[in-house]
C-alpha positions as CSV (number, residue, x, y, z in Angstrom):
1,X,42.5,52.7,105.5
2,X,43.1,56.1,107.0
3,X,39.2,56.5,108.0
4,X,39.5,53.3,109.7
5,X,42.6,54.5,111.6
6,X,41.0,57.6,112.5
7,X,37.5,55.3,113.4
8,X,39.7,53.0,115.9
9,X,41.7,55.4,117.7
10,X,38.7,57.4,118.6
11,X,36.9,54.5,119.4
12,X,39.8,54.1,122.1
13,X,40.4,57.9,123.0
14,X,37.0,58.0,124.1
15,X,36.9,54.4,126.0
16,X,36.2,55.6,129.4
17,X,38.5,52.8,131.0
18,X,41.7,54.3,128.5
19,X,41.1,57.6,129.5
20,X,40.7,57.1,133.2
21,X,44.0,55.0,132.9
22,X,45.8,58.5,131.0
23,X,44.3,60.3,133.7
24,X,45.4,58.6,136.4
25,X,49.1,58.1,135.3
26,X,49.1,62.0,134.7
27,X,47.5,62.6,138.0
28,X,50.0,60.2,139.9
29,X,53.1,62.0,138.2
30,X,51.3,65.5,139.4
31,X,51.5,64.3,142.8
32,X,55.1,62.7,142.6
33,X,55.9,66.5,141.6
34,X,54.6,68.3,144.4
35,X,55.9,66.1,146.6
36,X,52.5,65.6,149.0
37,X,51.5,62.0,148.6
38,X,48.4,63.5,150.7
39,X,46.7,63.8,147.4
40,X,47.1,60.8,146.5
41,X,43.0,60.3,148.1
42,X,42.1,62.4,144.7
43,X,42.8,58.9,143.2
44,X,38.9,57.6,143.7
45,X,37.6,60.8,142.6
46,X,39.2,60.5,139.3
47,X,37.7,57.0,139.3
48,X,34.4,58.2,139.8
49,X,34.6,61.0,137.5
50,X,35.8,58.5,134.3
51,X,34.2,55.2,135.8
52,X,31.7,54.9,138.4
53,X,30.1,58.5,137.7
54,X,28.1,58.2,141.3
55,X,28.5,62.4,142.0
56,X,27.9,65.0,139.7
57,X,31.1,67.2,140.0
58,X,29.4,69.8,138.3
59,X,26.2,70.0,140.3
60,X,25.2,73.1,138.4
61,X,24.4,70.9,135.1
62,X,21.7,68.3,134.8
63,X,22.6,64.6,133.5
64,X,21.1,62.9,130.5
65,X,19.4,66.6,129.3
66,X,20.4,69.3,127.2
67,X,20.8,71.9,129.3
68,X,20.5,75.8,128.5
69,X,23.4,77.7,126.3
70,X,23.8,79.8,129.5
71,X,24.7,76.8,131.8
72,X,26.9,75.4,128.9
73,X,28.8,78.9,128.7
74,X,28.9,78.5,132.5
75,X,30.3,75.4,132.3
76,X,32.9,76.5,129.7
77,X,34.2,79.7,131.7
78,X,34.7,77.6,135.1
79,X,36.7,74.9,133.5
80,X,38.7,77.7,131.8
81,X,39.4,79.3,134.9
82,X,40.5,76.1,136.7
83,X,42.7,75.6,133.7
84,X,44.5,78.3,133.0
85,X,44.7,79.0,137.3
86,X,46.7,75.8,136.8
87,X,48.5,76.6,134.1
88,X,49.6,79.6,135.7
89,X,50.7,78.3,138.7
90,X,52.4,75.2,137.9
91,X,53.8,75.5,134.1
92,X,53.8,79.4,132.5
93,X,52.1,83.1,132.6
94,X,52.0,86.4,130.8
95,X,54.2,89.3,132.4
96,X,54.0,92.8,130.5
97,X,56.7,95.0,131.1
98,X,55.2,98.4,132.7
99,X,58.2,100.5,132.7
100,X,61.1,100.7,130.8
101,X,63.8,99.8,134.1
102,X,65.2,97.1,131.7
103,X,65.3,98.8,128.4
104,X,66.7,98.3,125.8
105,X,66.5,94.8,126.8
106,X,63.0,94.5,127.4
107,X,60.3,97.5,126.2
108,X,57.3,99.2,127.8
109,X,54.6,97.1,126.2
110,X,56.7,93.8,125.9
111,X,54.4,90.7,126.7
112,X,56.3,87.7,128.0
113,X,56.0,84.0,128.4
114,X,57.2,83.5,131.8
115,X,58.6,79.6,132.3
116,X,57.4,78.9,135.9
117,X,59.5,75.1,135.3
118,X,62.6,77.0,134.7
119,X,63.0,77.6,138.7
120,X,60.6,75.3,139.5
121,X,56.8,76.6,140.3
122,X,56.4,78.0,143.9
123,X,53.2,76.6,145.4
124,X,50.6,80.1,146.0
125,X,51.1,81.5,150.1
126,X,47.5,82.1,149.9
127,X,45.8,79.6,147.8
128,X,41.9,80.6,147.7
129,X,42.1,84.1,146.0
130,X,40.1,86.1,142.9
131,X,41.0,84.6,139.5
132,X,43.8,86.4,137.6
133,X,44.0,89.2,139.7
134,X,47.2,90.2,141.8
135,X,46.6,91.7,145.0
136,X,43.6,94.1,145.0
137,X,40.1,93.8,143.6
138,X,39.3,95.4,140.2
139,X,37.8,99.0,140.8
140,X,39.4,99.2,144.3
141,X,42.4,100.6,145.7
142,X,42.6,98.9,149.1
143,X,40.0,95.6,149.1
144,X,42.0,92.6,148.8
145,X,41.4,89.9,146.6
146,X,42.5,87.0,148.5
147,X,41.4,85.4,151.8
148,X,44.3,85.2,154.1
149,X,43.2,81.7,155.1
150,X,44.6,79.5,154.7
151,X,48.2,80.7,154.2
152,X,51.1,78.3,153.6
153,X,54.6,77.6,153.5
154,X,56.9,78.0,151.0
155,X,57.6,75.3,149.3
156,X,59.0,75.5,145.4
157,X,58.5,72.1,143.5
158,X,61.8,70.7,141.2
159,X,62.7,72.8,138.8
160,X,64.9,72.4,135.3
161,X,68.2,75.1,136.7
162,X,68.8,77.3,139.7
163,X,69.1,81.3,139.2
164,X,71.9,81.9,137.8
165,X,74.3,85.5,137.4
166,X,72.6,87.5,135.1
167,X,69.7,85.7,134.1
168,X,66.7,88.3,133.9
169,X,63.8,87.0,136.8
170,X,60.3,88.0,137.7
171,X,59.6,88.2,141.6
172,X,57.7,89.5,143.9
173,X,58.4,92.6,145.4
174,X,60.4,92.0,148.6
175,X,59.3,95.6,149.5
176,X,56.1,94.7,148.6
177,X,54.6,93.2,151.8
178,X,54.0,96.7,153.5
179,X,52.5,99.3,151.6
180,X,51.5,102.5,151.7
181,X,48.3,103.3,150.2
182,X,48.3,106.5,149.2
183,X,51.9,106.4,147.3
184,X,51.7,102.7,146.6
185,X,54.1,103.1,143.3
186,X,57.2,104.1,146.5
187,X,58.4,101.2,148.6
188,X,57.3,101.3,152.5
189,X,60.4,102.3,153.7
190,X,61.2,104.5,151.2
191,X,58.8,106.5,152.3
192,X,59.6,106.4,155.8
193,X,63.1,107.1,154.9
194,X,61.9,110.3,153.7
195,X,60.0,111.4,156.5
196,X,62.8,110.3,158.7
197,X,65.3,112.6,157.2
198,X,62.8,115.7,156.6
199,X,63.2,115.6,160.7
200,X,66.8,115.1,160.6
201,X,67.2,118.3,158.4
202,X,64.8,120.4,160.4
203,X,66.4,119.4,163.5
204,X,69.6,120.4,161.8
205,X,68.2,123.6,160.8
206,X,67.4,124.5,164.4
207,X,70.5,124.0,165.7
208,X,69.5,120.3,167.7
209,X,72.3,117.4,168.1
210,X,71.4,114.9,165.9
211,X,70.2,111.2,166.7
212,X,70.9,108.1,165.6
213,X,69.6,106.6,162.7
214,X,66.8,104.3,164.4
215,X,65.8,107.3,166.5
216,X,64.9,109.1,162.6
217,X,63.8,105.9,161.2
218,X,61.1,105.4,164.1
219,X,60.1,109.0,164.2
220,X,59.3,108.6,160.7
221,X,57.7,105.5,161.0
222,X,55.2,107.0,163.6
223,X,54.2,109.5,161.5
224,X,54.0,107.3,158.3
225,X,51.4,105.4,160.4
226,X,49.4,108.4,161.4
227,X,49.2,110.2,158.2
228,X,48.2,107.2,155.8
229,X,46.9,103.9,155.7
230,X,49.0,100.9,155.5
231,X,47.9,97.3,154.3
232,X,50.3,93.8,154.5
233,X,49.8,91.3,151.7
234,X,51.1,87.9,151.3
235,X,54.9,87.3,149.8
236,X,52.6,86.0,146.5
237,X,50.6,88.6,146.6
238,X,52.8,91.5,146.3
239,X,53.8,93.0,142.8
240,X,55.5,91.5,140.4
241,X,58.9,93.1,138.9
242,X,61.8,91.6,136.6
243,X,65.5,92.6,136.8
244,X,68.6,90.9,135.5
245,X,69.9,89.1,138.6
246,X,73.6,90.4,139.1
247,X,74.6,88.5,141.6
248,X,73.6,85.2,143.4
249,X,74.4,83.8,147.1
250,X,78.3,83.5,148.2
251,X,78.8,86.4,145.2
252,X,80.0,89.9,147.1
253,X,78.8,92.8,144.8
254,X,80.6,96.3,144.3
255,X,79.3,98.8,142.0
256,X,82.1,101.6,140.7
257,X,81.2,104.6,139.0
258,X,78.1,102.9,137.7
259,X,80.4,99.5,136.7
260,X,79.0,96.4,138.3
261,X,81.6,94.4,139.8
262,X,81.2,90.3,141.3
263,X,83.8,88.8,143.2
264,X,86.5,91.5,141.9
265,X,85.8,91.1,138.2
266,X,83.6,93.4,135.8
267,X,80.1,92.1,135.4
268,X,79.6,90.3,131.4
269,X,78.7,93.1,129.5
270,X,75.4,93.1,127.8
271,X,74.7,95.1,124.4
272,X,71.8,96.8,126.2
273,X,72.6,98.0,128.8
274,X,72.4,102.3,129.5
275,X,73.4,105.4,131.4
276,X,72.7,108.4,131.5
277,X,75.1,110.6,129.9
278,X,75.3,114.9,130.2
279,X,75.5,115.7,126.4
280,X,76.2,119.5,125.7
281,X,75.0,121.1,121.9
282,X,76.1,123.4,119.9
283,X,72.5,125.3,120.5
284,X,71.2,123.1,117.6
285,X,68.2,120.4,118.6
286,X,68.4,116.7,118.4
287,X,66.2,115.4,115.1
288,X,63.8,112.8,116.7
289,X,63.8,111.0,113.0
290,X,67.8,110.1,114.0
291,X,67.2,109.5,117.4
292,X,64.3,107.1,116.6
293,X,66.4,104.8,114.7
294,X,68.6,104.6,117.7
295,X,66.0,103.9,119.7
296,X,65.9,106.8,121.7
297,X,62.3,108.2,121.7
298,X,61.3,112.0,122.2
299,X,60.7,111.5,126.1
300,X,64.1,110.0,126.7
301,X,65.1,113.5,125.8
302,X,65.3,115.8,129.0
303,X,66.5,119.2,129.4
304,X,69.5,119.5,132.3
305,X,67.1,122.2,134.1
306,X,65.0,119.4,134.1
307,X,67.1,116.6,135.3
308,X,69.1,115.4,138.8
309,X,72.7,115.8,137.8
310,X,75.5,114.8,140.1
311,X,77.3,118.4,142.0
312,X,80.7,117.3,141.1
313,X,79.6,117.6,137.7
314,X,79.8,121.1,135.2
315,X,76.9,121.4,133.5
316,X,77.3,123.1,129.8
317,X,75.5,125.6,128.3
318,X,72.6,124.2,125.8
319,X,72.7,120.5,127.3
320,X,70.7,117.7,127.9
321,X,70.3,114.3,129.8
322,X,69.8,110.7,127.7
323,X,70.1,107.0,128.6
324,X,72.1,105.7,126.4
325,X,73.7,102.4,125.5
326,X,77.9,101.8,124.6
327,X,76.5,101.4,120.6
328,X,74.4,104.6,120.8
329,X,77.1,106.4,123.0
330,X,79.7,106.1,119.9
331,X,77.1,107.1,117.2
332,X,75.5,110.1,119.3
333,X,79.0,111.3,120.3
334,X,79.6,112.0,116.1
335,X,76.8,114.2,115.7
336,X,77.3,117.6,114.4
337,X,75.7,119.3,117.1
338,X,77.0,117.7,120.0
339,X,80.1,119.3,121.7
340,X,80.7,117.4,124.8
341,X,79.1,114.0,126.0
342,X,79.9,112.5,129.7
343,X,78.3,109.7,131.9
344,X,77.0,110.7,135.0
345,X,77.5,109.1,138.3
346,X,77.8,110.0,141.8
347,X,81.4,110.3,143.4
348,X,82.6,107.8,146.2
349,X,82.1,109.1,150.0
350,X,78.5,110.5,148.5
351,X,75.8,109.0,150.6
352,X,72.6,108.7,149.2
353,X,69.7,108.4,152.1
354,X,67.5,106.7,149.7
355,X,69.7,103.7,148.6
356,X,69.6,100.4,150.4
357,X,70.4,100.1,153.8
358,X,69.3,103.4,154.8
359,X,72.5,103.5,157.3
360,X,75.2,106.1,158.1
361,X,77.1,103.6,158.5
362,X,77.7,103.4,154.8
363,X,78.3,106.1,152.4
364,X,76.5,104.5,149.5
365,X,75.0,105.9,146.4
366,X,73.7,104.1,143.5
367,X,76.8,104.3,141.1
368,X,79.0,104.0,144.4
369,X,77.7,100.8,146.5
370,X,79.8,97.7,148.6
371,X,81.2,95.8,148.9
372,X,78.2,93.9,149.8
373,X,78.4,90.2,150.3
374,X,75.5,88.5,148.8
375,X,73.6,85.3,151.7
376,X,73.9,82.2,150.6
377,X,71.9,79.4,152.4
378,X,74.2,77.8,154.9
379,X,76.8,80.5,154.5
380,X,77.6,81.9,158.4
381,X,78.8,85.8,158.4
382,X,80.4,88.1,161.6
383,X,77.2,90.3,162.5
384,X,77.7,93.4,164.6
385,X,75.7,96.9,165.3
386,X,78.0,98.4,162.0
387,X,77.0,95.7,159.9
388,X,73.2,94.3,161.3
389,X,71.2,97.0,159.0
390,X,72.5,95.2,155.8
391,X,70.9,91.7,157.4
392,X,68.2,92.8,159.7
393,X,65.0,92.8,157.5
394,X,66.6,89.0,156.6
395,X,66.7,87.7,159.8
396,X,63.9,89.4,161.3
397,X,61.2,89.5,158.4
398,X,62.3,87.0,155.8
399,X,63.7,84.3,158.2
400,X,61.4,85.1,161.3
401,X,63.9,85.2,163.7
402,X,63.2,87.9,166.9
403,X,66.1,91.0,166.1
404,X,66.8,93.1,169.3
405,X,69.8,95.3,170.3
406,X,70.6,96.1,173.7
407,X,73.5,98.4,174.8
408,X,75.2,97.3,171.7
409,X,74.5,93.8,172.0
410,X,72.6,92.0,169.5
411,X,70.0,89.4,170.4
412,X,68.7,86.8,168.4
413,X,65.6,85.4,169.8
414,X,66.5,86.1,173.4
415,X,70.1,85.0,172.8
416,X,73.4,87.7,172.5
417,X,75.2,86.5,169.6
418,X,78.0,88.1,167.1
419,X,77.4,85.6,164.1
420,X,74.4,84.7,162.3
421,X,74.2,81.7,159.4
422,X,71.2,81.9,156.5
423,X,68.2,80.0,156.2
424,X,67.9,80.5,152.3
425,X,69.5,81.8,149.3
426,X,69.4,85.9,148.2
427,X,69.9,87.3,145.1
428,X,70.6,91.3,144.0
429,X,68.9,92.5,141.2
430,X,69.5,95.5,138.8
431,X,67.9,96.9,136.1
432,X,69.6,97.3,132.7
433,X,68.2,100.9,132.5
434,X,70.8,101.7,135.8
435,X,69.8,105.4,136.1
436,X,66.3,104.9,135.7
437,X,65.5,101.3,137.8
438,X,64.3,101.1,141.2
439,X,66.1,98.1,142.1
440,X,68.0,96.0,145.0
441,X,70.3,99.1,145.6
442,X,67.3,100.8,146.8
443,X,65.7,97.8,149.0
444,X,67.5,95.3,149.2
445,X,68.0,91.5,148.5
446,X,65.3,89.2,147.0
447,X,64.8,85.8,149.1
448,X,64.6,82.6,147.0
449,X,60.9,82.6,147.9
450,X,60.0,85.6,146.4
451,X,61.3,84.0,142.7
452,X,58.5,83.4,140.3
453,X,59.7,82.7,136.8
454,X,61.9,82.9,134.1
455,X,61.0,84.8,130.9
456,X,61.2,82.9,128.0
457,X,60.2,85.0,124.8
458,X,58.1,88.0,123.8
459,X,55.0,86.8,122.4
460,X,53.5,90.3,121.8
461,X,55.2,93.7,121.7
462,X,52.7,96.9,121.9
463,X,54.4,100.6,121.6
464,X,52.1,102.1,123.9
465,X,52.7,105.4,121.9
466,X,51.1,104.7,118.9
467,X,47.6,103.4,117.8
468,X,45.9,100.8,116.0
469,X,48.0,98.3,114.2
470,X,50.9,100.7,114.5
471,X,51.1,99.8,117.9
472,X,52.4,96.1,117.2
473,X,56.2,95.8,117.1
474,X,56.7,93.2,114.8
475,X,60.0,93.2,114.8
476,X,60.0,91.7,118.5
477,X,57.2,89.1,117.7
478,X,58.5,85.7,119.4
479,X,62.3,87.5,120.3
480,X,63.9,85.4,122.2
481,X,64.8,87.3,125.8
């Protein structure tokens, strides 16, 4: 009785009317999904390829005769290709974690199922481009591997929730758009910040009255140009990163002695979540075997000779620097050794030139920053020359709007205006490692079209430390993030 079963339902699986009807309902839904009934002209080709069979959509296989392994092997890899390019664009891909700006919460070596439903799947800005690959060609350092046409709009397709406050998101790179070849792990304008205020100090140094800032940041943008070569990619095509998103549109974000605050309330606190503290010893060394089973490994471990410490702070004889979380904070704090444990931040009316926006006009640091109200599609803020670096890139690059100032006066596309309203929804996001994540405090706000995915689970957790099977964290197999 079960043979028979078995006998009659593959009889119908493979009746070529039943399975061009499957095909078609699933192809039908696909384009109710995206939205372009255009595609709906894919309907006779599905016909032909379960039906009619008048075209040979693999032209490089022969009908009716066994064809060589090779060409079957052939056959296999494209239709693997086409299916997991799918797969990866509509429904889910792998993300490894590269560097530990979210630890503890996520490790170096953490593989993750990214859910590209979650948010809804993004359709690609540049849609004919090298399989699997990101941006540049495999053995290459500057040859893309994309063609730039054609290159479309953004347009994300329904998803299952919106970003929410602290949910951890992949994206694209905003920063990611201009790069520098030559120091392409540093941000575009990092760099030009820092040749921009190498010619402040030297014109300090001699004595000259100083500039304003656009007069620096131009300088240094000339010279960024002539000493290395710069490439634009895509918005998809720029590097992927995950952060916890902090804050979402309409949210205004302060951060206070390292303490994230939204709206005027403390941010939910998170187990994971570390600073660096200034631990002074006895003269005694840390055992690694201890700090291992905090999770603290031997290169977390830096000498204060070796480390940035903020000048308001004393540093003590025999003393080192480690991230550390609240749990591990009260456990390191009772060892024998350790005299004196404190968490390092910056003080308030320190200006950092490297954080986010790169302006005078606000004495920022990274454990010091905002208020900063967060653009919200539709939302309509009070722009002048004080506030305009905090929103240019937005309206100039991200919403392609012409930006010009004039004796004071800003201009948006020809017109003199002192208000300015959003074309789309920002988010700020923050690593859970905060002294050791380059982040939105250093560039800035990530559009809604820059939002890939949402990571779902670990699915494989290698300690890039270790060897052979050693190297599998089991522990994390299938952890939930």
């Amino acid at each position: 009785m079960i043979k028979s079963f078995f006998l009659q339902f593959n009889a119908f699986y493979h009746n070529p009317k039943v399975r061009y009807v499957f095909a078609s309902i699933l192809y039908i839904l696909w384009v109710i999904w995206l939205g372009n009934y255009w595609f709906l002209i894919g309907l006779p080709i599905v016909f032909d390829m379960y039906i009619t069979k008048k075209v040979n959509w693999s032209p490089w296989k022969k009908r009716g005769v066994k064809n060589h392994w090779l060409i079957e092997w052939f056959d296999a890899l494209i239709f693997a290709v086409v299916a997991v390019t799918i797969i990866n664009i509509f429904l889910f891909q792998n993300y490894k974690i590269p560097t530990g700006s979210m630890e503890k919460e996520l490790l170096i070596g953490d593989h993750l199922y990214v859910s590209k439903v979650a948010y809804g799947p993004k359709l690609p800005n540049t849609p004919i481009s090298f399989p699997f690959v990101q941006h540049t060609m495999p053995f290459t350092t500057n040859v893309p591997s994309y063609i730039k046409w054609p290159e479309w709009g953004y347009k994300r397709l329904k998803g299952l929730e919106e970003v929410k406050r602290n949910d951890i998101v992949v994206f694209n790179f905003p920063e990611g758009d201009t790069v520098v070849v030559e120091r392409q792990s540093e941000s575009y304008s990092s760099v030009i910040v820092q040749e921009a205020e190498f010619i402040k100090y030297k014109e300090m140094q001699r004595g000259l009255p100083l500039q304003s800032d656009q007069y620096y940041y131009n300088k240094g943008r000339e010279i960024v140009w002539k000493k290395f070569e710069i490439i634009v990619r895509p918005v998809d095509k720029t590097d992927n990163y995950i952060k916890r998103c902090v804050a979402v549109g309409g949210d205004t974000l302060e951060v206070k002695d390292g303490m994230i605050f939204i709206n005027g309330k403390p941010q939910e606190k998170f187990d994971h979540i570390q600073y660096k503290y200034l631990i002074g010893t006895n003269g005694n060394p840390f055992n690694e075997k201890a700090l291992s089973k905090l999770g603290i490994y031997p290169s977390d471990v830096k000498s204060s000779n070796e480390a940035m410490i903020p000048l308001h702070m004393k540093v003590p004889a025999n003393s080192y620097v480690i991230p550390l979380t609240d749990k591990n904070y009260e456990k390191l704090r009772r060892f024998s050794n350790v005299i004196s444990i404190e968490k390092m931040f910056h003080e308030k009316g320190f200006r950092s030139f490297y954080v986010f926006p790169w302006s005078t006009n606000f004495n920022w640091n990274e454990d010091q920053y905002g208020p900063l109200f967060i653009p919200k599609k539709g939302s309509t803020i009070k722009l002048d020359v004080k506030n305009l670096p905090l929103y240019s890139r937005i309206i100039s690059y991200y919403e392609k709007n012409k930006l010009e100032v004039k004796d004071s006066v800003i201009y948006i596309n020809g017109k003199p205006t002192t208000e300015y309203t959003f074309g789309m929804t920002y988010y700020f996001m923050i690593g859970d490692n905060r002294h050791d994540s380059a982040d939105s405090r250093f560039w800035g706000f990530v559009p809604e079209d820059h939002v890939i995915g949402k990571p779902i689970f670990i699915w494989l957790s290698l300690d890039p430390s270790k060897s052979g099977l050693a190297k599998i964290r089991w522990n994390r197999m299938f952890k939930r993030v």
